[in-house]
N, C-alpha and C positions, 0 to 999 in steps of 0.2 A: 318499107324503105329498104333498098337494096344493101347498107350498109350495116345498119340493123340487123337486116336478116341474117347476113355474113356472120355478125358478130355473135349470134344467139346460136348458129349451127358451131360455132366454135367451141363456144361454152357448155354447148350439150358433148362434144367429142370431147371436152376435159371432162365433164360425169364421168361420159362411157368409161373411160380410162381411170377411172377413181380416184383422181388427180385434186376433186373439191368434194368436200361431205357432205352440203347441202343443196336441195333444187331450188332452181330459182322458182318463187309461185307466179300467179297471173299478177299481182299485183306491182310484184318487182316490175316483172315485164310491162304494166300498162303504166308506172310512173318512166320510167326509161323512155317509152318509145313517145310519151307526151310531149317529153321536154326534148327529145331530142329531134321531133316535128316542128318542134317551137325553133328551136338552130339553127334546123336548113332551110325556113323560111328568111331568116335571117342574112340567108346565102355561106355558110359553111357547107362544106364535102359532105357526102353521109357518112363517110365514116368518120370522120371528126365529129361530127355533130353526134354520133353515137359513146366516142370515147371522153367529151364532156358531159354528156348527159348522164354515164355512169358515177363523173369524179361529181356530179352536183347531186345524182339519187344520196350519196354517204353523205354531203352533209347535210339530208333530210333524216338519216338514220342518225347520226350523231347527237341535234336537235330529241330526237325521240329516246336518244339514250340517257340522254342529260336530265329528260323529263320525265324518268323510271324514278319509282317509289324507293328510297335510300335509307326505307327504316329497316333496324336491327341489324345481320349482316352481311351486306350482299358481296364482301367479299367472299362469302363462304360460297356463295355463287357461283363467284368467279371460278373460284376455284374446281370447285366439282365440275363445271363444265368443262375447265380444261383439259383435268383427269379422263370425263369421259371423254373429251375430244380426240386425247393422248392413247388412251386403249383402244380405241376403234382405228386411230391412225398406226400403232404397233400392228394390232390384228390385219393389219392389210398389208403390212409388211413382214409378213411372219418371216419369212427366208431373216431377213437385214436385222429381226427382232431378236429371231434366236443366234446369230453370230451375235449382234452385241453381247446379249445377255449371259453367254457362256463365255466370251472374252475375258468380260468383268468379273465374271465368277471367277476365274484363274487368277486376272491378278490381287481382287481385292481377297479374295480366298489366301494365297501365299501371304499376303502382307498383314494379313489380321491373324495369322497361326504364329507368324515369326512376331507378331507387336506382342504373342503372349510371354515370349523369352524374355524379349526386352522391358517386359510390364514386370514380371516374377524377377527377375538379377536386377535390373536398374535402376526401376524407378522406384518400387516398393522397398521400407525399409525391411531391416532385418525383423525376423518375425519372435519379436522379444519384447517384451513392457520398457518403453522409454527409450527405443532404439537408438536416439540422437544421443545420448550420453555413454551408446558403446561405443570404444576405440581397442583399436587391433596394435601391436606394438611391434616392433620386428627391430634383430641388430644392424649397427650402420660399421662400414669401416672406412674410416675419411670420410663421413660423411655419403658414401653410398650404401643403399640398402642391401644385407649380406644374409637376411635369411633369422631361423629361428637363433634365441637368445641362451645363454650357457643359464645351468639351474642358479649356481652360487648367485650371477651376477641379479635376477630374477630377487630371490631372496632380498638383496640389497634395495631394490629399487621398490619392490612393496614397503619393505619395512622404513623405508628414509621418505618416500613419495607425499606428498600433501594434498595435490592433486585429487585423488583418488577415491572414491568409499571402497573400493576392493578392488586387487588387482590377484587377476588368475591366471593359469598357468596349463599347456597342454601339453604332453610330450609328442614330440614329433612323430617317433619310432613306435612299433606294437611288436609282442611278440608272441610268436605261435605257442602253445602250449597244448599239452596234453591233461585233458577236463576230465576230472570221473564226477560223477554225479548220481550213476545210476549203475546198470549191473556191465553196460560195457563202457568204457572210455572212449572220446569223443576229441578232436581236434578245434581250440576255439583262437582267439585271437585277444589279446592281453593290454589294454593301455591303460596311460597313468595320466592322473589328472591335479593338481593342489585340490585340496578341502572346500577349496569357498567358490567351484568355476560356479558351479548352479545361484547359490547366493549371487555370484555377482550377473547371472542371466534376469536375476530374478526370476527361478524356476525351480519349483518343486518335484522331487521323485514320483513317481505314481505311484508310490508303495512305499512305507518306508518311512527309510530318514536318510540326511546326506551324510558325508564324513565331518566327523569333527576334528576342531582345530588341533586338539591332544593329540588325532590321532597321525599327523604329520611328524608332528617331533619323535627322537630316538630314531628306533628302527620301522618306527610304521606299523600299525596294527593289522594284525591278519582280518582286514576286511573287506569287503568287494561289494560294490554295485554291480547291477548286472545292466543290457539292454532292454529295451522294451522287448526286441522281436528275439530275444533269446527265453526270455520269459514266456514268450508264447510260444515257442516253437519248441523248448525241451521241458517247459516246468508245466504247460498248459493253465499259463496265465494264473495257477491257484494262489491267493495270497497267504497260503501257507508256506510259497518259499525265504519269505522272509525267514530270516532265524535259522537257516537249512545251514549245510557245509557243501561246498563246492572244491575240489581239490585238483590244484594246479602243478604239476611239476612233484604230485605227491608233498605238496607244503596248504595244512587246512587253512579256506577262509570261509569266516562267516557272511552270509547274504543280508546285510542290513539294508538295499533297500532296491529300486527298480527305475532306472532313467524313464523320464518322463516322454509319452507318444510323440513322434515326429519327430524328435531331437535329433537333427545332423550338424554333425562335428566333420572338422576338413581327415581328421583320423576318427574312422570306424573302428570300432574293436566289439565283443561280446562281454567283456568282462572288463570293471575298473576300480582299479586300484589306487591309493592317495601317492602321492608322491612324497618320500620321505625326505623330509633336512639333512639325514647321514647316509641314505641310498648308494647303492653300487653307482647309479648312473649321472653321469658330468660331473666326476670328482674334480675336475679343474675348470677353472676359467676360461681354459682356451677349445670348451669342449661344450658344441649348443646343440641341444635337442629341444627347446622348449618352445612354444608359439602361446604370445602373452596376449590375454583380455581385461581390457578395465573396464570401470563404470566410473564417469566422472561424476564429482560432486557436484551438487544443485549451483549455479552460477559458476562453473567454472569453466570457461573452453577450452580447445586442443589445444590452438594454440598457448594460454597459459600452462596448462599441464606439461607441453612440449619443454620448455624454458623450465620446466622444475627437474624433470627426468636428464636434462643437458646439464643444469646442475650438478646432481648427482653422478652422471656419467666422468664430471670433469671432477668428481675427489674420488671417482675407482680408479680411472687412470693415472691418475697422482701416487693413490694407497696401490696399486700394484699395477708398473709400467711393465711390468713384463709381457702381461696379458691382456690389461684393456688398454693399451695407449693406439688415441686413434678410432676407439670404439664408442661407439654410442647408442640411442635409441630413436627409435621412428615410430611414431605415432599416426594412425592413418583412424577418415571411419571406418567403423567395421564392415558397414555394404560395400563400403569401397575397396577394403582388404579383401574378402570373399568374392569380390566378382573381379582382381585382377586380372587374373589367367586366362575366363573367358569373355572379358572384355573387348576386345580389337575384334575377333570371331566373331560375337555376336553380331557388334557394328557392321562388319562387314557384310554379314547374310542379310543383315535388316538393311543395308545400300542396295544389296542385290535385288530382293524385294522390292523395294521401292524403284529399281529401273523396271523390273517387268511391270509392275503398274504404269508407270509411264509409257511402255509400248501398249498396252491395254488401250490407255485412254487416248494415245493417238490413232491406234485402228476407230476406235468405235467416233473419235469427230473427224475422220476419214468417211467414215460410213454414213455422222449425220450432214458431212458438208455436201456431199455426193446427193442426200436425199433430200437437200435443199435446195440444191441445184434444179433438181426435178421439178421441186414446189414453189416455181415461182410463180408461176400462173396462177396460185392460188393464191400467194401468196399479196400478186398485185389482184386480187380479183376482191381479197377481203379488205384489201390498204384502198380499192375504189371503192368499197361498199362500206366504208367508216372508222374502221378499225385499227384503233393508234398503232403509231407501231411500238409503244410498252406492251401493249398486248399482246402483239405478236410475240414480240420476245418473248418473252412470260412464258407463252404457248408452247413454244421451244424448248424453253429453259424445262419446264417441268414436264415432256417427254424426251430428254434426256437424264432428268433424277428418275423419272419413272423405271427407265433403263436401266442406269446405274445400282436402282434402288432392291432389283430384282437380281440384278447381277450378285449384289451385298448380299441377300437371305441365299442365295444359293452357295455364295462364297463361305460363309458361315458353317454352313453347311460341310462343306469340302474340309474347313478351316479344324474344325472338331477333328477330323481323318489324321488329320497331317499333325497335327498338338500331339497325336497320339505318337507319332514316329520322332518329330522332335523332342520328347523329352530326354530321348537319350543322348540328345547332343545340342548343344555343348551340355560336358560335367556341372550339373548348375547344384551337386546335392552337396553345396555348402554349409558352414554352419547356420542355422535358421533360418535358411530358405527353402521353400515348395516345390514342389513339381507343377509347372504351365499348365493353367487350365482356362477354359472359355468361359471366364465369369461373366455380371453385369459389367464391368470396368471395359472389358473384351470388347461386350456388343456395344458399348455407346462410343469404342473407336469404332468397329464395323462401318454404322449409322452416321456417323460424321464424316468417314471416308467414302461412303458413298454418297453422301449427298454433296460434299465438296469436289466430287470426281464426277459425277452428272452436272453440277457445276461448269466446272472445267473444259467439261467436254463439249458442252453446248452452248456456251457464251461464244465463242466465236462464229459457230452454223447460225444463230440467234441474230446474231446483227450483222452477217452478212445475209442471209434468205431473207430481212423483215427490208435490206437497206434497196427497195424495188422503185421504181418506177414504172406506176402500170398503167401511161400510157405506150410507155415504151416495151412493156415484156408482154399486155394485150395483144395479138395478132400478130407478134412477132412468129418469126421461122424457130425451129431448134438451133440452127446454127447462133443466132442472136441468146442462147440461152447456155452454150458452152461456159462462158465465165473462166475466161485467163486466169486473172485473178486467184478464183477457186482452184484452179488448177494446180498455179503455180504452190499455193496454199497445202493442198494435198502433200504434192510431191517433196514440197519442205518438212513434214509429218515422217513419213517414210523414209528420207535420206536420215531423219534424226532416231529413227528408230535402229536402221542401219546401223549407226553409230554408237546406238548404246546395246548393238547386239555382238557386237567385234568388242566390245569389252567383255561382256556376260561371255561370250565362246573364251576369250584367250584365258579369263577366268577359270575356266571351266577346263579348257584345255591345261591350264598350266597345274589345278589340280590335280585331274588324273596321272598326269606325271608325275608329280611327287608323292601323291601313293603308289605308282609303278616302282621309280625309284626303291621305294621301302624294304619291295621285295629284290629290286636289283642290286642297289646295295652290297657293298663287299663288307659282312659285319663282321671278316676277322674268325667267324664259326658257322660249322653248316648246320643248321635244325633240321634238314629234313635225315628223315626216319628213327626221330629220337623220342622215346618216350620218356617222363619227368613226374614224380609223385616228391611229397613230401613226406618227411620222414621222423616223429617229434618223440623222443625218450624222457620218461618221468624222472626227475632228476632225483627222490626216492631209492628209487631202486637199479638206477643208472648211475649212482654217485659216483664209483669209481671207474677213471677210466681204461680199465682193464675190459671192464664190463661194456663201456660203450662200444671200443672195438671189439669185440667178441659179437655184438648182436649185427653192426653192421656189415663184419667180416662174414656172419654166416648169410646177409641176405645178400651181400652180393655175390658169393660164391653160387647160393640158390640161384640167382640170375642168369651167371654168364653159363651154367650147365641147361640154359632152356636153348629147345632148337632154335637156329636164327639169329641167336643173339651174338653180336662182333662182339661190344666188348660193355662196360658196366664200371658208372665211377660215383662221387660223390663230389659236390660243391656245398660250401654253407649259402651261398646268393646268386641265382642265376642270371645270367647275363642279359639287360634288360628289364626285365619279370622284376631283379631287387635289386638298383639301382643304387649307387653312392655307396655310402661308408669309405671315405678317403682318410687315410691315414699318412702322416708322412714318413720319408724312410729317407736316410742319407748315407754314407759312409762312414763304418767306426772308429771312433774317438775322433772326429770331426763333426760336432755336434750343429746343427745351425744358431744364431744367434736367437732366433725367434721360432714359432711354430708356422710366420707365415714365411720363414726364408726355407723350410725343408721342397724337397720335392715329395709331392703330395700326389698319390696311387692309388687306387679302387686296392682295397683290400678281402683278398680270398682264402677261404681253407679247403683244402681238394683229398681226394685221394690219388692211391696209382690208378693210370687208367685215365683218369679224366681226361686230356687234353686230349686222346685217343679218342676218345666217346662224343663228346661237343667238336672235335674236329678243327684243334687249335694246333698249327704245327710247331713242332720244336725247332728249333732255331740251331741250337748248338746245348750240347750238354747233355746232361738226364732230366726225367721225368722224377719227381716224387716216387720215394721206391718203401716196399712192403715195408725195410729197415725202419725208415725215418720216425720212430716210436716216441712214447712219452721217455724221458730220460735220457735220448742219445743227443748228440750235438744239432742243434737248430739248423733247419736246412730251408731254404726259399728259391722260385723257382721267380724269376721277372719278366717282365715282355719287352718287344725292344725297345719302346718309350723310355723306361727308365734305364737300361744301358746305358741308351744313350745322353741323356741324360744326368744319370748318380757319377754313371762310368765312362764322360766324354773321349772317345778316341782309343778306348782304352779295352782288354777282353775283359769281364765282369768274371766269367768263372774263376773258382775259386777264392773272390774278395771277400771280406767279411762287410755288415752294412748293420745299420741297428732301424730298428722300426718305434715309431710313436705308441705313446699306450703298453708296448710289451716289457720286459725285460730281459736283458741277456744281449749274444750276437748274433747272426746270422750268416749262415754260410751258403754267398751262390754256386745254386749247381747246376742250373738252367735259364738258357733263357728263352721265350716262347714266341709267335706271331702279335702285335696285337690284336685286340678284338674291342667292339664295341659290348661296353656292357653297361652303360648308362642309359642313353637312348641312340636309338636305332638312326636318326640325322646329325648327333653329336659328332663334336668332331672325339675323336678316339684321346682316348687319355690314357695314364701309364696305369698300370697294372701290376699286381705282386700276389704271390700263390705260397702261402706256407700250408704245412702235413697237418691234414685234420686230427692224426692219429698223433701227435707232439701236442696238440691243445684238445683235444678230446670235445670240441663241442655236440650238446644232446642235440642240435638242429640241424637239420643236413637235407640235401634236396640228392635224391637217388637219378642220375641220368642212364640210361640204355640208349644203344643203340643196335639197334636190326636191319635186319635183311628184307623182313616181311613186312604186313601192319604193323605201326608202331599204337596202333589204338586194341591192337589186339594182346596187348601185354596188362590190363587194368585185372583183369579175373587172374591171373597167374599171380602176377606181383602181388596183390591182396593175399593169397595163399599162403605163398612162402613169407610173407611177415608174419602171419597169425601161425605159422608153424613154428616161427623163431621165437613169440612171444605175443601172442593175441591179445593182452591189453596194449600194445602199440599202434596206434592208429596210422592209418594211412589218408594223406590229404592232400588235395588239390591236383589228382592224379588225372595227365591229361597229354594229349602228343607237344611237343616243343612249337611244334609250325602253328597250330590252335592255339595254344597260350598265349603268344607272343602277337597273333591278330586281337586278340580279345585289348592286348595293350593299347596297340598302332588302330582302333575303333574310332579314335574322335578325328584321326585322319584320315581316313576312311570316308567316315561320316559326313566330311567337311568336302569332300570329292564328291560324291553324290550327290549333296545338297547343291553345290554349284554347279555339275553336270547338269540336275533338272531343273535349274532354272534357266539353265542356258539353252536346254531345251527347248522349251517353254517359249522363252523369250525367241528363240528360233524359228519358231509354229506361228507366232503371230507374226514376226515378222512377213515369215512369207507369205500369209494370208493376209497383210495390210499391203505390203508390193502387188498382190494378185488383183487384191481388189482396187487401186490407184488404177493400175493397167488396164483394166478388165472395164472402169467406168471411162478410162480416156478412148480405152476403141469402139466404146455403145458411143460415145460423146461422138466423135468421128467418122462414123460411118458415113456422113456424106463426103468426105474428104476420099474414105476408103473408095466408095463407090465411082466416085470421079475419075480417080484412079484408074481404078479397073478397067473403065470406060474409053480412058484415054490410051490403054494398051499397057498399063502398068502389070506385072506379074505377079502371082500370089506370093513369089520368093521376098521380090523387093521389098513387098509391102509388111511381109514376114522379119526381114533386116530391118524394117522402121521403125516396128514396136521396139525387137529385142534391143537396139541402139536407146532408144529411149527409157528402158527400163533398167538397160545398164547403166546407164549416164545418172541417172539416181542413185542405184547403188553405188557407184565409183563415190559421189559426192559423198554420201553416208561412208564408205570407208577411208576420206578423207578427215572428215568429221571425227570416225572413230579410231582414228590412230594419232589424235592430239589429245582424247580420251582417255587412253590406253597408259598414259605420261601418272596421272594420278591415280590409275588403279595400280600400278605398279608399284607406284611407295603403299597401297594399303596391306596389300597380300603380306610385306616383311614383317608387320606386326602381327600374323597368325602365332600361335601358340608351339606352329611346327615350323621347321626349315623349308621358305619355299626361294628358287632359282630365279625370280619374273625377267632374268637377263637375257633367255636366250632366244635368240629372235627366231628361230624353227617354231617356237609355242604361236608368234600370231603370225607366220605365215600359215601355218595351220586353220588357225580361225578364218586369214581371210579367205583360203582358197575353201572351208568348208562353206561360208556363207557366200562367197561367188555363188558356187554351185547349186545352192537354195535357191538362191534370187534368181540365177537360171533358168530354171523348173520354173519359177513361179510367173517367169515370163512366159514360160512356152505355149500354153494355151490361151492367156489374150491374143498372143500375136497368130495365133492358128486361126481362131475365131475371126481374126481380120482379115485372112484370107479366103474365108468363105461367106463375106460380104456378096447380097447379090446385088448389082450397080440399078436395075430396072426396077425394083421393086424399092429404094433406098429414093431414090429419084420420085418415082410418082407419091411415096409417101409424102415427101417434102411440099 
């Protein structure tokens, strides 16, 4: 029968074309053409009579699928055949197979490396026995959170607290020293801890034993824990160092015992000491270096512990309004204390993640909607021959996880690479927490993300290819096979990826400028060609300081006679590099009423020369001069902050001014530029410069400046200190511009990371625009071809794609510039200063992704114009 036959050459040219996976046998064919004999007897068409004959063969198979054998589990059946249905239908689309599968690789890969940040900081608790009953304590003033807590006040709130099984105590500050241990002296790093932090970790020394209660009161006993990796790295781990002598600043302490493996405290140090009840350090109340941990007792919560320390805060303020009125404590969890800083940063790179997966998984149901498009004829060819359409779906659905699922092991893969680069950012080596690693916790996110992402991706291709009618996509034309619909479908995919790619760029964009900035920045001083070592005298044989300036006197003489060298100074805290220590300073004999009414100043000690060396201009006055000795009249040099400021209106040389902490007056003799020496986005704050040679401190940081390398001054400068005195160590010796990057790293860091996602995000984009375009001009060729035919020109036809491909874009930059409103408040809570105001950052992004989406149009719309009209036609 001639409609028949029609319809059976049809179905062999969907074979040919690999469009269905299985042949029809003779038996198909001889029930079809029986019943559809029996039809046109009836008087239907032959081809109607052909197109019911197929919808009545399925429900002969149906009938025989009903009446298969249903013992044991023939969903395992099911499924294995769909698997293999799935691989054999990948393998024929290898081109379409390997885009998905490496799409997915990118973004489940990014978002399973960054799920291990947020797996390690946030959701895991602290890595301590009974994590939930640590709490982190910090001081309030009015009721806002103002930072570590003063020692005395500490003291008070263990000993009165009920709350509590132990409350601990960490000093903020460490300080360098000079270590002898062995036959040369070594540079180490010094902090102080109370007696019972370990007790209240619940954690034992690896060696040893911890500090006992005795040994806080009085003056503190000469004894020291060490680190673990200082144990290994100078003692070679022997547990004969227990019981050793270790000597600090030339003062012996005994090694009683060895901080236990992996212990990270928010302060590092190599050596620890107890912190004394009568200690040099926060003799007053109005003076906080300490950072408090407790362990609550069995049944007790924060919140009631909160209400007992309020208590207590509200009879110190009573017992002494001078210093705590207004003051109080904040009680937080510990994870929650530890992960403040790089909280909002994480969150944001795991948003960022999470868009480029979203542009992932619209390319790849871009790609499956596209290949369903294709597969309709198959699609209606297996919905006539019986096959529900849950099945179909099914079939869809799990060559979509197949996809995703392959995308997942490779991501995993990628994911391991990249855990390695992020663990150095964000700072996550908190107290008791780990460095990110790709555990099992890891892969059963991987594993749930791909499968919820092959999901995702294929539930909609799934019940649009299964929703057929196949008498109507049977012998239809292609053009009956475009699908609006689909189309429209697509194109809503891609504008929406647009949209979240104009966020990820201005992101991105608006990073790299604010680490531009860092180095544009006017910080007040210049670092470049400044080299900077550290400089630490044993307070033994440095007691007097006569002696201290004698030894500095001669090494920087030794200095500025090297070729090259301008000029050669000394600071106690470099700008940046040692941040804070603000002190207040006012006018003498007008004392402020309070310490928080003084004007409050980064406090420095210099020699001559500095402000010359770091590149800080003088204002008006003098510099610090050789004179300014221990014994002669107190001399201070200010910046114009606090001129203007202490001395509104007014010239400051010559005034006298008194300083917090010291004693005596001071006489200004200079005033200087300011400079940033807090951080480098900070806004600048006041500044005060007293003679290191009038306080003689043994720590001092040595600046140079030259003419040549300044990296080339490390072998020289070592010399000439071991000629002044070779048990002086020389430390942390390194050029100022390098130092001061090694700071400004996690902004860096944070620029990078948002650059390659934005990347990223950029690349698929244009390869999801390419391939929308690229399936609407294969869709189109009989359009194109008519065209052509009809006298249309390759240009026009050239203006119809790019018009069309821009008009998606446009809409996507529509999309992502109402976008762009809510990434703009995230960026403010980054850790650093960033500007999201200025609108140059996303005209940037849009005109960079214009010109992507450009590109990505150019060669569909090229392709369209080398349609040939006569061979598009006879195909048809």
């Amino acid at each position: 029968m001639p409609g028949i036959e029609r319809m059976f050459h049809r179905l062999r040219a969907l074979f040919r074309r690999g469009e269905l996976e299985r042949e029809m046998d003779e038996e198909i064919r001889l029930h079809v053409e029986m019943e559809a004999a029996e039809l046109a007897r009836n008087g239907l068409s032959p081809d109607e009579a052909g197109r019911q004959a197929l919808v009545a063969f399925g429900g002969v198979e149906r009938a025989k699928e009903e009446a298969r054998d249903t013992r044991g589990f023939p969903w395992l059946e099911d499924v294995a055949q769909d698997v293999g249905y799935g691989l054999r239908t990948l393998r024929k689309n290898a081109g379409t197979t390997a885009v998905a599968i490496l799409t997915m690789a990118i973004g489940i890969g990014a978002t399973t490396a960054v799920f291990t940040l947020i797996d390690t900081a946030l959701l895991r608790p602290a890595a301590f026995p009974e994590p939930d009953q640590l709490v982190a304590a910090q001081k309030t003033i009015d009721g806002a959170v103002s930072g570590p807590v003063s020692r005395l006040d500490y003291f008070d709130f263990r000993d009165q607290s009920r709350s509590f099984e132990g409350l601990a105590a960490l000093m903020t500050g460490k300080a360098g020293v000079t270590v002898s241990s062995g036959a040369e002296p070594w540079v180490g790093d010094v902090g102080a801890v109370s007696w019972n932090l370990l007790r209240v970790l619940r954690l034992r020394p690896a060696i040893g034993r911890d500090f006992l209660e005795e040994e806080e009161a009085g003056g503190g006993a000469q004894v020291a824990i060490i680190s673990h990796g200082l144990w290994q790295r100078r003692f070679g781990g022997s547990p004969s160092t227990v019981g050793s002598s270790i000597e600090l600043n030339g003062q012996q302490f005994t090694v009683v015992g060895v901080m236990p493996s992996g212990l990270r405290l928010p302060i590092e140090a190599d050596v620890w000491i107890a912190i004394s009840q009568s200690g040099p350090a926060d003799q007053t109340r109005d003076s906080h270096s300490h950072l408090l941990f407790g362990r609550l007792k069995s049944g007790v919560s924060i919140r009631q512990a909160q209400q007992d320390v309020d208590r207590i805060a509200e009879g110190l303020a009573q017992q002494y309004p001078g210093t705590n009125r207004g003051k109080g404590l904040r009680l937080t969890g510990l994870q929650e204390f530890l992960v403040r800083n790089i909280r909002p940063a994480l969150l944001l790179v795991m948003a960022t993640t999470v868009l480029v997966l979203l542009i992932a998984c619209a390319n790849v149901a871009g790609l499956l909607l596209a290949r369903g498009q294709r597969s309709l004829p198959e699609m209606a060819m297996r919905t006539a021959l019986g096959a529900t359409r849950g099945r179909l779906v099914r079939q869809v659905l799990t060559e979509g996880v197949m996809l995703t699922l392959s995308g997942g092991l490779l991501g995993v893969v990628a994911a391991r690479a990249i855990v390695t680069l992020l663990r150095q950012w964000p700072p996550v080596a908190a107290l008791g927490t780990a460095g990110p690693v790709v555990d099992n916790t890891v892969l059963v996110f991987a594993l749930a993300a791909s499968i919820l992402t092959g999901l995702l991706v294929g539930v909609v291709p799934a019940i649009r290819g299964t929703a057929v009618d196949p008498s109507a996509v049977l012998g239809a034309g292609r053009q009956a096979l475009q699908g609006a619909r689909g189309s429209r479908l697509r194109s809503v995919l891609v504008a929406s990826q647009v949209a979240v790619s104009i966020v990820l760029l201005a992101g991105s964009v608006l990073a790299i400028r604010t680490v531009g900035s860092l180095t544009a920045v006017d910080l007040g001083f210049n670092p470049e060609g400044v080299f900077t070592a550290r400089l630490l005298l044993s307070g033994r044989e440095y007691a007097a300081p006569e002696r201290r300036l004698a030894f500095f006197t001669s090494v920087l003489e030794g200095v500025r006679a090297r070729p090259g060298v301008v000029s050669a100074g000394l600071i106690s805290k470099l700008p940046i590099l040692s941040p804070y220590q603000d002190w207040g300073i006012w006018p003498a004999g007008r004392p402020p009423a309070g310490p928080q009414d003084a004007v409050s100043a980064n406090a420095r000690f210099v020699s001559p020369g500095y402000f010359t060396t770091i590149g800080i201009p003088l204002v008006r006055g003098r510099d610090i001069a050789d004179g300014d000795l221990a014994g002669t009249p107190r001399v201070i040099v200010v910046s114009e902050a606090v001129a203007r400021t202490v001395f509104p209106g007014q010239d400051p040389i010559g005034r006298q001014v008194e300083v917090w902490s010291t004693e005596g007056v001071y006489t200004v003799v200079g005033v200087v530029g300011d400079a940033r020496l807090d951080r480098a986005l900070s806004d600048i704050v006041p500044a005060m410069y007293m003679s290191s040679a009038q306080f003689g401190s043994p720590a001092s940081r040595i600046v140079i400046r030259t003419t040549g390398d300044p990296g080339q001054l490390a072998a020289p400068l070592h010399e000439i200190v071991r000629q002044a005195d070779r048990n002086v160590p020389l430390d942390q010796a390194a050029t100022l511009t390098s130092a001061l990057g090694e700071v400004l790293g996690p902004a860096r860091a944070a620029s990078v990371s948002l650059a390659v996602f934005a990347a990223v995000a950029l690349l698929l984009t244009a390869i999801g625009l390419y391939g929308v375009l690229a399936y609407h001009v294969s869709q189109q060729e009989n359009e194109m071809g008519v065209r052509l035919a009809m006298g249309a020109t390759p240009s026009s036809l050239l203006t119809l794609v790019l018009k069309r491909g821009l008009a998606l874009v446009g809409s996507g930059l529509a999309l992502g510039a109402v976008l762009l409103v809510p990434g703009a408040i995230s960026v403010r809570k980054l850790p650093f200063k960033m500007s999201p105001q200025d609108p140059t950052i996303y005209v940037s992004a849009l005109l960079l992704l214009s010109l992507v989406a450009a590109v990505a149009c150019v060669l569909p719309a090229w392709r369209a114009t080398r349609v040939n009209p006569i061979e598009v036609l006879r195909r048809e």
